[in-house]
N, C-alpha and C positions, 0 to 999 in steps of 0.2 A: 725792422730796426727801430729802437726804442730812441725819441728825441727830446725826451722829458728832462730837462734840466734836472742833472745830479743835484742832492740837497747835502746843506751839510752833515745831515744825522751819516747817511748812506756813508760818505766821504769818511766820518769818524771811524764809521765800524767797519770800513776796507781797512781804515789804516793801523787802527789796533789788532784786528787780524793779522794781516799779512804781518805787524812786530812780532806780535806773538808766535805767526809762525816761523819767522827768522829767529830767533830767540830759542826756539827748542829745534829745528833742522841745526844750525849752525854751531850753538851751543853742546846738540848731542854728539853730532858728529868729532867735532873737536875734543869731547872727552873720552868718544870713543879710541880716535888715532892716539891720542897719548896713554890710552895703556899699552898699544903697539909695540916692540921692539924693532929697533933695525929700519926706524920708517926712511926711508932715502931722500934725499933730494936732487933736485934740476937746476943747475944753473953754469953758466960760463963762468969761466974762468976770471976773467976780465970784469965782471959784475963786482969784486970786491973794493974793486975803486970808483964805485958810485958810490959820491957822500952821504952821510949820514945829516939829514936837516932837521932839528928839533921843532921850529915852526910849524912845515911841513905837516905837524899832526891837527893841527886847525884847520886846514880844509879838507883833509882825512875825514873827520869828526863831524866836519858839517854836513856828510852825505846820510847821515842822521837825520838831522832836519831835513833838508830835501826830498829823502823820504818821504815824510808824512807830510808836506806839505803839499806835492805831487799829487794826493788825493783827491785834491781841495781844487784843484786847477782845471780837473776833467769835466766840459761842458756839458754831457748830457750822462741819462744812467749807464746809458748802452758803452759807450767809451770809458767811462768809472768802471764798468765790469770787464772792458780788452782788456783796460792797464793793471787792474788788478791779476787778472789771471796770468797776463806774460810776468810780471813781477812772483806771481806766485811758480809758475812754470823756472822760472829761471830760479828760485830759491829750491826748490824740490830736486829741478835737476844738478844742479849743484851739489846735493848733498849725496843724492846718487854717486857722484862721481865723485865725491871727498871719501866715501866709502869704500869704494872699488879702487880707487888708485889714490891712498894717503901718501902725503910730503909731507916734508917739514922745511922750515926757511933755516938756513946752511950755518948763518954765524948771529953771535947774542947781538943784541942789542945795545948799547952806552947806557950811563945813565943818563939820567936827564931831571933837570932842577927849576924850582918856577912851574908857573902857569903850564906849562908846557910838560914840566915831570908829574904833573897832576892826571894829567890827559896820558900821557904813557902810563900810567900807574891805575888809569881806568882800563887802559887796552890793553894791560899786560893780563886781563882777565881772558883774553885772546887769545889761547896757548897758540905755540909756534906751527900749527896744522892748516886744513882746508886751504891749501895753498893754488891745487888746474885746477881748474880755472878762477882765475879772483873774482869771488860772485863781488867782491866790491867794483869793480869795472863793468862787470857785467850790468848791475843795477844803474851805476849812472849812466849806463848808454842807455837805459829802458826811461829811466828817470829824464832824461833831458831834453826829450822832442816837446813834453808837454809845457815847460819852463821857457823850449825857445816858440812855442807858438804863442805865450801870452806876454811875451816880451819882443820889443821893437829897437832896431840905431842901436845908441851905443848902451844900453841897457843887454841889449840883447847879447851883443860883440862881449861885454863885461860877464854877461852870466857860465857864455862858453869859455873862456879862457877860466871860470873859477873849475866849470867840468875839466876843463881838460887838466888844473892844477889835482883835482880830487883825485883822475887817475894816474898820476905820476907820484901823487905821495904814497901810494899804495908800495912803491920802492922805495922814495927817499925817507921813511921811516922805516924801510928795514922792515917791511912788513909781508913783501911779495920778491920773489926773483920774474926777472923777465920777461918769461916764458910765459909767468903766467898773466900777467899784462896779456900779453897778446892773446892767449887761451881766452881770456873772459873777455877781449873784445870780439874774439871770433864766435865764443857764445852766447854775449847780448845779442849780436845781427842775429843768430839762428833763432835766436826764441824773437826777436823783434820779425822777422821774416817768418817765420811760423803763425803766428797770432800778432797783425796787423792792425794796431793801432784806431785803424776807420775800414768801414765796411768796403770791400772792393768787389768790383762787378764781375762776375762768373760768367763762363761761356756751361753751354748743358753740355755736358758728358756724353760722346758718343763713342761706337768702337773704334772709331780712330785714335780719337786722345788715349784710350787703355792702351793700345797698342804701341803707340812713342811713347807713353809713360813706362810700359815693360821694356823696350829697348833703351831707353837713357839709363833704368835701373838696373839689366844687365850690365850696360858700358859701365855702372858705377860700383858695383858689387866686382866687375873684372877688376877694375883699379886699385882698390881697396883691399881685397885679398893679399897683394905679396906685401901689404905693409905689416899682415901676422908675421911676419917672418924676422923682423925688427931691422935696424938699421938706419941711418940716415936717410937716405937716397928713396928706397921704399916708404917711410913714413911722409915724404912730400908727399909722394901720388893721393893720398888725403884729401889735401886741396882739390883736385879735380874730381875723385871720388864724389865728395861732396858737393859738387855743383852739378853732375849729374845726379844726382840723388833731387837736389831741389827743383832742376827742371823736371825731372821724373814727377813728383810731386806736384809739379804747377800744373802736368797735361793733366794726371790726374784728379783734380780739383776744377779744373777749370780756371784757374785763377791767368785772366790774361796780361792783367797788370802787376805781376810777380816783380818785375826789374824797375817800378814805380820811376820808370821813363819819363819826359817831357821835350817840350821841345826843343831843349837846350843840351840834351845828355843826360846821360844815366848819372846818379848820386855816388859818391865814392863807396856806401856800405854798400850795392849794386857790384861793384868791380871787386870789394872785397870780397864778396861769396860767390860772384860768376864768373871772375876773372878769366882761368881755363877756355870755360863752357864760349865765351865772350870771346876769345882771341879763336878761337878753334872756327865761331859762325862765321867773321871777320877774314879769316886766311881763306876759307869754303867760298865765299863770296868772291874774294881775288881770282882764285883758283876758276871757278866758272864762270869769268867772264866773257868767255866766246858764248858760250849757252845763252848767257843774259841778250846777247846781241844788241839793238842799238834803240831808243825808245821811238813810237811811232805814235801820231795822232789819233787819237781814238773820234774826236768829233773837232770841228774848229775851238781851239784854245784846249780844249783836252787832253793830255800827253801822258801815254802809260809806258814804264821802262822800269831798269833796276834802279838800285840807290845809286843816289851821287856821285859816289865816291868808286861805284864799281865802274861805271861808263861817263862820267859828266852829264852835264844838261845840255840839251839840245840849244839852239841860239836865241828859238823865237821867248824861251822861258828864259833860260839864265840873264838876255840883255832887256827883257821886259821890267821895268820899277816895280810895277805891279803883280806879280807872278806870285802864285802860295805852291807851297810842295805840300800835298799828303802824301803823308809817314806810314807805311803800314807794319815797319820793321823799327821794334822800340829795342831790340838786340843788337842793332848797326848804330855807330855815334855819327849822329848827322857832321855831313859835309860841309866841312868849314871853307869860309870863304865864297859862300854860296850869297851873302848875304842876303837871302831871300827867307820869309815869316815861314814857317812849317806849323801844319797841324797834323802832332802826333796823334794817330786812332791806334789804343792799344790791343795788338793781335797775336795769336800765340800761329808759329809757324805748321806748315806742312797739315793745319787742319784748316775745314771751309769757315768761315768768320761765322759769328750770331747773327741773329735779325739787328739785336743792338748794335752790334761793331759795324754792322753794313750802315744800318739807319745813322750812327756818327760818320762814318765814312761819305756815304751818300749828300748831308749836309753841310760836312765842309767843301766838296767838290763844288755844292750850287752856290754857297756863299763866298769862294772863290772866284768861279767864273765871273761874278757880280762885277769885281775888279779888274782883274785880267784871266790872262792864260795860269792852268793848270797842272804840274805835274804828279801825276800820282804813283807811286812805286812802293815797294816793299823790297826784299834783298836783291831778288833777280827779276822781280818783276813778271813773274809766270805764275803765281799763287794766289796770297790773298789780293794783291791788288788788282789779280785778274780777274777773279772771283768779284769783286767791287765794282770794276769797269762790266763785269756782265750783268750784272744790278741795275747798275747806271743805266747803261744802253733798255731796258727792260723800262724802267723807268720814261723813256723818252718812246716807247710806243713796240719796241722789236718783240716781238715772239721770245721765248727762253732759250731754244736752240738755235736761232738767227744771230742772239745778241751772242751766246757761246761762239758760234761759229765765226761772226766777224771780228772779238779778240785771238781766237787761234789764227786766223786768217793774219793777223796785222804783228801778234808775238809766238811764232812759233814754239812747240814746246807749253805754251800755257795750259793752266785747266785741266791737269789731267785727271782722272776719273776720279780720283781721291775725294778732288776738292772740288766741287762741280755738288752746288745747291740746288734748290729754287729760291726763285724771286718771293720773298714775303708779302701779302699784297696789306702788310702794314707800313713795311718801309718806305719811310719817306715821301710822304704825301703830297710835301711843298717841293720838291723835286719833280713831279711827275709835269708832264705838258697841258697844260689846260684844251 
């Protein structure tokens, strides 16, 4: 990973690129649909009594400058070259799909006089096409993570309410119906989900992860098929379709930190794209809580069990001031009301953890006990955290099948052959007993 501070030359020539390439995708396509006949539109019924605001094209307009300023913002080359490519990804695919499925916006526009019919009279260069998804929504979701990282307070509060004005005039000028709001916010998350802003840590690919990456892709290819068949009710299943598709994709890659979890909860672009996938692990969890059974001390102050929220915490942790919970389940939204500090270790389920995800797991356990008692869990507590407590235990002196043997022993059910490593004899060194 490159950490070389972006210069301004590099910044100039992403940014006249990427216009350049908006400029001929957007520009061609739009002249392509309007030699079209018959091109259709999308929209409700009810859409035609959203006002028309002649204003409203000022901060349309401004997502111009924002653009190219965006360039100028990214601190090193490596991240000048993410943003550039999700910006370029989301221009390309867009045009893709301005081509394959043209609209047109449903009713003309007023005129408009003043400053403001000035700016309508630039964008009437716009013909009425490339309507799914609004790559204008699209780009200011891509465009405004790096504006809110270098802005702080109410600088910061001020710049998102101007984003969130830029994507709402994309309607009140009469320029998008609805649908496709939403279409281009469901497409910025995808391409921002896809090509990840900053580098995220990978687990190595093993035949485990291939194998939950083909089965979430089957369950999502099943979903997705009866929405060929058109219809309301069938084009939902989409939604879920595609959250098994992304998880498919995470086992695949490796990416553990896909739902960019923390210890407070997952971010709302997280619920927007896993929503489904999200309630489905949630109800799974409910569902096997006899399995989960009840958490058990692995050493004094040590306590391995399911999540919070499937069993509670036991009394010595929950009424302890000092207690930390390690997280191993960034899929579960931690338990409220727990008031207790959690460190999230991000882990992707139903496979055995890295040396890395152990070695963070492993040193928030020592830097807890430091404090007090310990709970450590993942959904039910029979996987990766078990996997971790038999780390642990290894760490403190056990054989690898001793330390196996007295988590099965204490969570029945845990460990099963799937997930069942060896002990790294890099992990966690400052853990070990002297």
């Amino acid at each position: 990973m490159s950490t070389q501070k972006a210069d301004y030359r590099s910044s100039a020539i992403w940014a006249a690129g990427l216009g350049l390439l908006f400029l001929l995708v957007y520009g061609g396509t739009n002249t392509w649909s309007g030699t079209l006949h018959g091109v259709p539109s999308l929209y409700l019924g009810w859409e035609r009594g959203i006002p028309f605001l002649p204003w409203s094209v000022v901060p349309y307009w401004s997502l111009d400058l924002l653009f190219v300023g965006s360039f100028f913002l990214a601190g090193a080359t490596g991240q000048l070259r993410r943003h550039g490519s999700r910006l370029a990804a989301a221009i390309l695919g867009a045009g893709a799909l301005f081509l394959v499925f043209p609209l047109r916006f449903a009713w003309t526009r007023p005129e408009t006089l003043g400053v403001t019919g000035l700016l309508f009279d630039a964008l009437s260069l716009d013909q009425p096409f490339n309507q799914l998804p609004s790559l204008h929504v699209a780009l200011a979701l891509l465009i405004w993570p790096l504006y809110r990282r270098r802005t702080g307070g109410l600088v910061r509060s001020g710049t998102g309410l101007w984003f969130l004005m830029i994507g709402l005039s994309a309607v009140t000028t009469w320029q998008h119906h609805l649908v496709d709001l939403v279409g281009g916010l469901m497409f910025g998350l995808l391409v921002g989900h896809a090509i990840p802003l900053d580098v995220e840590p990978l687990d190595r690919v093993g035949p485990r992860h291939r194998a939950l990456a083909a089965r979430y892709g089957l369950g999502a290819l099943a979903l997705a098929l009866p929405s060929l068949a058109g219809g309301v009710w069938t084009t939902l299943l989409l939604w879920p379709a595609v959250s098994l598709a992304l998880v498919a994709s995470a086992y695949l890659t490796g990416r553990r930190g896909f739902l960019k979890a923390d210890g407070g909860g997952l971010p709302i672009s997280t619920w927007l794209l896993f929503g489904p996938w999200l309630f489905a692990v949630a109800l799974n969890a409910r569902l096997r809580r006899g399995q989960a059974g009840r958490a058990a001390e692995l050493e004094p102050g040590l306590w391995i069990g399911p999540h919070p929220s499937v069993a509670g915490l036991p009394p010595e942790v929950a009424d302890h001031p000092q207690a930390t919970l390690v997280s191993l389940a960034p899929e579960i939204t931690p338990a409220r009301g727990t008031g207790l500090p959690t460190v999230l270790v991000q882990a992707l389920d139903l496979v055995s953890p890295d040396p890395a995800t152990l070695h963070q797991a492993l040193e928030a356990i020592a830097q807890g006990l430091a404090r007090g008692p310990v709970y450590l869990h993942c959904a039910l507590g029979l996987g990766r955290s078990a996997q971790v407590a038999a780390s642990w235990l290894q760490t403190r002196g056990l054989e690898p099948r001793a330390a196996r043997a007295r988590v099965r022993a204490l969570r029945r059910g845990a460990l099963p052959g799937s997930l069942v490593a060896p002990l790294h004899a890099s992990l966690a060194p400052s853990c070990r007993e002297s």
